[in-house]
N, C-alpha and C positions, 0 to 999 in steps of 0.2 A: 504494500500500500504506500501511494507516496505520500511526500509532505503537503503536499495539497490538498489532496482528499485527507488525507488525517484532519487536518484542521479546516476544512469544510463541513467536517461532521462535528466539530465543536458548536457550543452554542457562538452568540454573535459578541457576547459580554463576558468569553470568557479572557483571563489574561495572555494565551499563547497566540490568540486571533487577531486582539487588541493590540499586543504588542508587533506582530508580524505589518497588519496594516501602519501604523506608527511609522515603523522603520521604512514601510514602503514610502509613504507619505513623505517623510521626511527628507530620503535618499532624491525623489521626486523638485519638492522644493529649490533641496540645496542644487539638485542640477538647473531648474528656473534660475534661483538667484543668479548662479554662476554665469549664466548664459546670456544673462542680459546685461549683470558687469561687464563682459568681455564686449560684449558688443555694440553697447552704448558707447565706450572707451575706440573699439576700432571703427567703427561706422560713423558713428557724429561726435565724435572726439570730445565728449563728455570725460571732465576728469574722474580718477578714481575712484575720488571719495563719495562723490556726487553719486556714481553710476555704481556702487558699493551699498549706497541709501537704498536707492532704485531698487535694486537687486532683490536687497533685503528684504523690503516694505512687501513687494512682489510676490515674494519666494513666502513670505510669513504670513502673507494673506492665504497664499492659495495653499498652505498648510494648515491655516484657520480652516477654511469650508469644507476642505477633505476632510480634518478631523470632525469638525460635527459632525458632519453627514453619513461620513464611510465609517471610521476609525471605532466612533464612541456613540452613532447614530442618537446624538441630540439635537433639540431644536434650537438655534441659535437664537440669543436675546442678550441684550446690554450687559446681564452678568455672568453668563460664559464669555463672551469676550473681552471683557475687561480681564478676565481671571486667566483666561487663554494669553494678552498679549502679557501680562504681571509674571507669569511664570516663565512666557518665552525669555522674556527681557532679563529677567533674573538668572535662567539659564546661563546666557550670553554674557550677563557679568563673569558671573562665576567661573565659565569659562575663560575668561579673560586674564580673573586673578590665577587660577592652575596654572596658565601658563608662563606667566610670571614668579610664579615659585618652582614652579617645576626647570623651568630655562635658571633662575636664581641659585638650585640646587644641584645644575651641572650636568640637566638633562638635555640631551639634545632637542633643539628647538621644531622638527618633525613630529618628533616624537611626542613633546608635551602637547602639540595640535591637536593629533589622535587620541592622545588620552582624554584631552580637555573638552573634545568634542565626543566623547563615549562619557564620559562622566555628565557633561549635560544632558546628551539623548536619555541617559538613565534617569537622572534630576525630571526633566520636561515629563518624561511617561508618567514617573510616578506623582506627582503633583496632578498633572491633567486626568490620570486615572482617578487619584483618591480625591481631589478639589475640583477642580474647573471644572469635568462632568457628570462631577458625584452630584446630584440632585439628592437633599434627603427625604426617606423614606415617607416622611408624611407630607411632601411641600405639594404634593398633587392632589389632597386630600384637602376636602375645606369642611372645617366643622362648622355644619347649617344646620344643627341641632338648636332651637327651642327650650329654654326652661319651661316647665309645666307651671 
């Protein structure tokens, strides 16, 4: 049996499913971003940094809509995505400071990328798993009960 079908016969909330779309999503994005860095940069000579924002904004949106939609199948409203861009953004730090301790530490600078970038993807899942599209258990529920 492959790894496909194995986890097509999971439910849609489980964690091996959730995480697989994730990383698909992800992998997805950062080729977005990357694709339009380069070529805002070589096509209309947009500087780096500029077309790095671009990229980002881009690449992080269309990470947004897949994860509601696909990823975590919720419906999008002001407080998944405030909580979605809160935790991307914090990812992003955080990766930032690893790599700065890690390059500080005598790591080589490749190398603390990859780390820094597998420690955020792990940081973003488990945040967006348990916060941004944890709805709690009773918020769907509206007590329209009546005192007697």
């Amino acid at each position: 049996m492959s790894i496909r079908s194995r986890l097509s016969a999971l439910p849609p909330d489980h964690l091996l499913v959730q995480a697989s779309k994730f990383l698909g999503t992800g992998i997805i994005a950062a080729l977005l971003d990357y694709m339009l860095y380069v070529g805002l940069v070589a096509l209309f000579a947009w500087s780096p940094t500029v077309s790095k924002g671009a990229g980002l904004l881009v690449g992080t949106t269309f990470s947004y809509v897949l994860n509601v939609r696909w990823t975590f199948q919720a419906d999008s409203n002001p407080r998944i995505f405030g909580r979605f861009w809160f935790v991307t953004l914090t990812g992003g730090a955080l990766s930032v400071v690893a790599v700065h301790v890690l390059v500080g530490i005598g790591i080589d600078y490749r190398l603390a990328g990859l780390l820094a970038v597998g420690g955020a993807a792990v940081f973003n899942f488990t945040l967006h798993r348990l916060w941004t599209f944890n709805a709690p258990a009773n918020a769907a529920q509206t007590t329209s009960e009546e005192p007697s």
